[in-house]
C-alpha positions as CSV (number, residue, x, y, z in Angstrom):
1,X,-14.7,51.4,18.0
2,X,-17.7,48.6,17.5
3,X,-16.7,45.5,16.6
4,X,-16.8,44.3,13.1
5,X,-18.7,40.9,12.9
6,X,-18.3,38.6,10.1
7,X,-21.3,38.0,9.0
8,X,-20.0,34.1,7.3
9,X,-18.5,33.3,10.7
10,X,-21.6,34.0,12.4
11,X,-23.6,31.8,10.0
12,X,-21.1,28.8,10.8
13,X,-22.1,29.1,14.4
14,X,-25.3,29.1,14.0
15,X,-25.4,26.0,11.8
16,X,-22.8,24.3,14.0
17,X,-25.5,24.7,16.8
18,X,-27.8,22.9,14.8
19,X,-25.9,20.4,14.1
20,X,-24.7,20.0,17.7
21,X,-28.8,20.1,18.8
22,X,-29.3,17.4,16.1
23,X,-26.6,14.9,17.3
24,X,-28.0,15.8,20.7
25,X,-31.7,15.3,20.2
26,X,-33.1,15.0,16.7
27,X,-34.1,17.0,13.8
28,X,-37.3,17.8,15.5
29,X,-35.5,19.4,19.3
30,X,-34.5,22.1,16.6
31,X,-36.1,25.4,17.5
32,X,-34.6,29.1,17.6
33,X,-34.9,28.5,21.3
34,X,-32.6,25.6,21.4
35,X,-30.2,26.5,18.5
36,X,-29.7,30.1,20.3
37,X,-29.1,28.4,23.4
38,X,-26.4,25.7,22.0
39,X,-24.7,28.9,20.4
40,X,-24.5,31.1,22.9
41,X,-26.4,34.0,21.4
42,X,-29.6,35.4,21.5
43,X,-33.3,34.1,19.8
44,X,-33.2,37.5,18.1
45,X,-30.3,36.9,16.6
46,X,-30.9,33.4,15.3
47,X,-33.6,35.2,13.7
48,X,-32.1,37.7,12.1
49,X,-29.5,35.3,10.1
50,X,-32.6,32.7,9.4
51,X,-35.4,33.8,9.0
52,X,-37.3,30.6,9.6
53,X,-36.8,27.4,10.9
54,X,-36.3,25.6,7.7
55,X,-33.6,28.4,6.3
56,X,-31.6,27.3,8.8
57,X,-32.2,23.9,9.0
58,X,-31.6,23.4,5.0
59,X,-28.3,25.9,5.4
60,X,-26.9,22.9,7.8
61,X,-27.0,20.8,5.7
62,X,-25.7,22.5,2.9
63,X,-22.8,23.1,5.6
64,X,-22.2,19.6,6.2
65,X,-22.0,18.7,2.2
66,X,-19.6,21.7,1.5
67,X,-17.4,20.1,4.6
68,X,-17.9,17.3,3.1
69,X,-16.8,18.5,-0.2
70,X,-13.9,20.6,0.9
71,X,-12.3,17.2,2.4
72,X,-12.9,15.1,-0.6
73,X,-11.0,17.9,-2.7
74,X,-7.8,17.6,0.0
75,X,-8.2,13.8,-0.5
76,X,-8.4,13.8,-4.0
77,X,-5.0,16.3,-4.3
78,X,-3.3,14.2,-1.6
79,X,-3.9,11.3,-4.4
80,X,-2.3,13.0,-7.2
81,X,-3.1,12.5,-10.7
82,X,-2.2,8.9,-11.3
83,X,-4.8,7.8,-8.4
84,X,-6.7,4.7,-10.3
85,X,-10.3,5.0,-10.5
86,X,-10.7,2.3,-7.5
87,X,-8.5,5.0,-5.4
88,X,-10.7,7.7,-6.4
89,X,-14.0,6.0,-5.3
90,X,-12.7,4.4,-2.3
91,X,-11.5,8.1,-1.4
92,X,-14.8,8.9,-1.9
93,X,-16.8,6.4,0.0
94,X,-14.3,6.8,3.3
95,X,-14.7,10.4,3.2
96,X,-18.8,9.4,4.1
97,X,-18.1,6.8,6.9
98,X,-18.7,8.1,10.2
99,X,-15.0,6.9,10.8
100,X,-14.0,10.0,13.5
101,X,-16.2,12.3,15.7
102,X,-16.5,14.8,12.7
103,X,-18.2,12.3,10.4
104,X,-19.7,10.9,12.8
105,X,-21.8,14.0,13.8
106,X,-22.5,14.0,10.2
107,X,-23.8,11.2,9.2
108,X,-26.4,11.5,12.1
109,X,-27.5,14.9,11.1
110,X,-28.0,13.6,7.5
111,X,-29.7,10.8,8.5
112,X,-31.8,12.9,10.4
113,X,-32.5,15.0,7.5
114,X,-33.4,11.9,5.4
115,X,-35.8,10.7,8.2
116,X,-37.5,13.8,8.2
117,X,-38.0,13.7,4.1
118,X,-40.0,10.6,4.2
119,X,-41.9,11.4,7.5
120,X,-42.8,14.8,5.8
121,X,-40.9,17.4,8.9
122,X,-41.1,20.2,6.4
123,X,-38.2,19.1,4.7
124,X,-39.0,17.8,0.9
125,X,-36.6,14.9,-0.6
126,X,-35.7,17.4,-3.6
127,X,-34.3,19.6,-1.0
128,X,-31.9,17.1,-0.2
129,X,-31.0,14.8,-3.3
130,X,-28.8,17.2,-5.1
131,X,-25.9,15.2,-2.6
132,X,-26.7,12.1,-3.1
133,X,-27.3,12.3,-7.1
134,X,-23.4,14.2,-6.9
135,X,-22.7,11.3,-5.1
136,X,-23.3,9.0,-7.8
137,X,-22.7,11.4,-10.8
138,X,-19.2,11.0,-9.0
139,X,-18.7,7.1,-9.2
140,X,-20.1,6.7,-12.7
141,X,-17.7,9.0,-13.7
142,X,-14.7,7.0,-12.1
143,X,-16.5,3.9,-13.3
144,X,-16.9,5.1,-16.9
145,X,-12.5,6.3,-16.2
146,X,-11.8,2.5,-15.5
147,X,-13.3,1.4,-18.4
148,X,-11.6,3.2,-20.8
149,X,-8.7,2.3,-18.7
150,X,-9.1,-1.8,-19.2
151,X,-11.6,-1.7,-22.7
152,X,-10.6,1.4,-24.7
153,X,-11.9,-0.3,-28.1
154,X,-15.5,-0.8,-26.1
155,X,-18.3,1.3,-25.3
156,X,-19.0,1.6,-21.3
157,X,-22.3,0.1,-20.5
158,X,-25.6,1.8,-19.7
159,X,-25.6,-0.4,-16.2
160,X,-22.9,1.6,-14.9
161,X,-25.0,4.5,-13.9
162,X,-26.8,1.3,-11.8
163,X,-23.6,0.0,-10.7
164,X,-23.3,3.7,-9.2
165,X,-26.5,3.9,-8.2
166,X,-25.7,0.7,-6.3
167,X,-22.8,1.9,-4.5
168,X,-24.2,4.9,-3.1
169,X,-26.9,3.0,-1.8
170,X,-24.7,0.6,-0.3
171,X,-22.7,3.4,1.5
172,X,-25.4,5.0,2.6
173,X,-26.6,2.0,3.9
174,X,-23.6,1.3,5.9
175,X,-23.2,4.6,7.3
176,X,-26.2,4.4,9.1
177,X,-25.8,0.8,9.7
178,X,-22.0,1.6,11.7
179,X,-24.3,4.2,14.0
180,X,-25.7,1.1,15.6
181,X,-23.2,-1.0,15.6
182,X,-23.4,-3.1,12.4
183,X,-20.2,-2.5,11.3
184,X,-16.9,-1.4,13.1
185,X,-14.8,1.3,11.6
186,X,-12.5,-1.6,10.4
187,X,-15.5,-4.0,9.3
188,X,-16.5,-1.1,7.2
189,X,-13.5,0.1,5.2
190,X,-13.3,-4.3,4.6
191,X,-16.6,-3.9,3.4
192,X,-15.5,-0.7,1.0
193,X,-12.8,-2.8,-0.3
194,X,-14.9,-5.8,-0.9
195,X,-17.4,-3.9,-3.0
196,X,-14.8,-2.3,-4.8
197,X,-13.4,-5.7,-5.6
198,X,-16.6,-6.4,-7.2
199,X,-17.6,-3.7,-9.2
200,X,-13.9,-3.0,-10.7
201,X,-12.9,-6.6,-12.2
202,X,-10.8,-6.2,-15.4
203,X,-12.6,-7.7,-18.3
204,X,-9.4,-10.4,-18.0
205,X,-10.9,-11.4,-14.5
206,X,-14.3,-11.7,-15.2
207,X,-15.8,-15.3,-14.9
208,X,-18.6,-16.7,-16.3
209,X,-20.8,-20.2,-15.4
């Protein structure tokens, strides 16, 4: 009897080759030549899950966010329902540290994908901001949660869609930065914390002068 493939399995080890040729060599050592070969299958068959380069090449990274995604919901469970709104984030902004060899991988492969949205490599920025603007859609929620929490009588502030906006960048920022050594996986998570310090002051903490 013939062997039933599954078709979603078969996908994942495609994409996990691209990855894997990514981390290895950069967005643009990608071909069906050299994804086939890190997969162990045939050109033909590369082909006949992706069409074209780019279908692939966007299906990793929509791989890598829904990994992404998939962790963030274990982390957010393993918090439980009385996490504060500084948990949440901080949850959040760990989950995209390249703090093991898993996130690690992935940060470089996003990076790539960013680096080849500015240097126009056939992937558009719109093809890959619908993570980032999550991303952010993310923290002003928590941020808008912890005011409510300390000034329920007050309306939240327009500037905490910037304050978001802020963080994300800042992560991002760092991610990349701990590739090169900027930051160690401990000098990192300090630097989480710090931010977090900053953007979540009561209104009894705040200082002015």
């Amino acid at each position: 009897m013939p062997r039933l493939v599954d078709h979603e399995v078969r996908r994942r080890q495609i994409t996990g080759a691209v990855r894997r040729v990514i981390v290895g060599g950069g967005l643009e050592s990608v071909t069906f030549q050299s994804v086939a070969a890190e997969a162990g299958i045939s050109v033909r068959l590369v082909q006949y899950y992706f069409g074209t380069k780019k279908e692939f090449l966007l299906a990793t990274h929509r791989s890598v966010m829904n990994d992404v995604g998939d962790r963030l919901t274990q982390r957010w469970a393993a918090l439980g329902e009385d996490a504060t709104p500084r948990d949440a984030i901080r949850a959040v902004l760990t989950e995209l540290l390249p703090l093991d060899d898993r996130r690690h991988e992935e940060v470089i492969v996003l990076g790539a994908f960013n680096t080849a949205a500015i240097s126009g490599q056939g992937i558009t920025a719109d093809e890959t901001l619908a993570a980032p603007r999550a991303l952010v859609a993310i923290i002003v929620d928590q941020l808008e949660r912890a005011h409510r929490l300390d000034r329920p009588a007050d309306r939240a502030s327009p500037a905490l869609g910037l304050d978001a906006a802020l963080i994300g960048a800042a992560i991002g920022g760092l991610a990349q930065g701990m590739l090169t050594g900027y930051a160690t996986a401990q000098s990192a998570v300090e630097l989480v914390d710090h931010l977090l310090d900053r953007m979540l002051v009561p209104k009894a903490d705040n200082r002015t002068g």
